[in-house]
C-alpha positions, 0 to 999 in steps of 0.5 A: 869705320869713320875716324875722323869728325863729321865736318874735318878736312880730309886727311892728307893722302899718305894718313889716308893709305895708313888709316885705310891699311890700319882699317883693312889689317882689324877687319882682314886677320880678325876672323883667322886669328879667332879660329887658330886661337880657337884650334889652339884652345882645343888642341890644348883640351884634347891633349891635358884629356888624353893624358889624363886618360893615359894616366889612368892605365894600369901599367902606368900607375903602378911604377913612380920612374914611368909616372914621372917620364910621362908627366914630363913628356905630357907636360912638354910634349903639347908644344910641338903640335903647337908650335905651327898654330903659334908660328902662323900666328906670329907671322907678320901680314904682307 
């Protein structure tokens, strides 16, 4: 990727480092981030279907005291599986 104008004198040496690590950093972490933000997607998916199913049972949905503990739980329980997807994520790049 070209940044600078056809006929523009060469950038000094310490703009050069920045601009080729600028260049690296989009071209390096674009693949990774797409498929962890692609796993966060499912995990998200895969956990609001599972707790829709669980949901439904029988012994579930006859009690409103175990209803509410479980929709608290489903509703915060997602975070922790989470929560390395988002920390790798976070992470600066060295």
């Amino acid at each position: 990727m070209n940044l600078r104008a056809p006929y523009s004198p060469p950038p000094p040496a310490r703009k050069a480092r920045k601009l080729k690590r600028a260049a690296n950093f989009r071209h390096d972490n674009t693949h990774p981030q797409i498929l962890w933000n692609i796993a966060l997607l499912v995990l998200v998916v895969a956990w609001s279907l599972m707790g829709m199913t669980v949901a439904q049972t029988p012994w579930l949905a006859s009690s409103g005291l175990l209803q509410a503990i479980f929709y608290v739980v489903a509703g915060i329980g997602w975070v922790l599986p989470a929560m390395p997807i988002i920390s790798w994520m976070a992470r600066p790049d060295t």
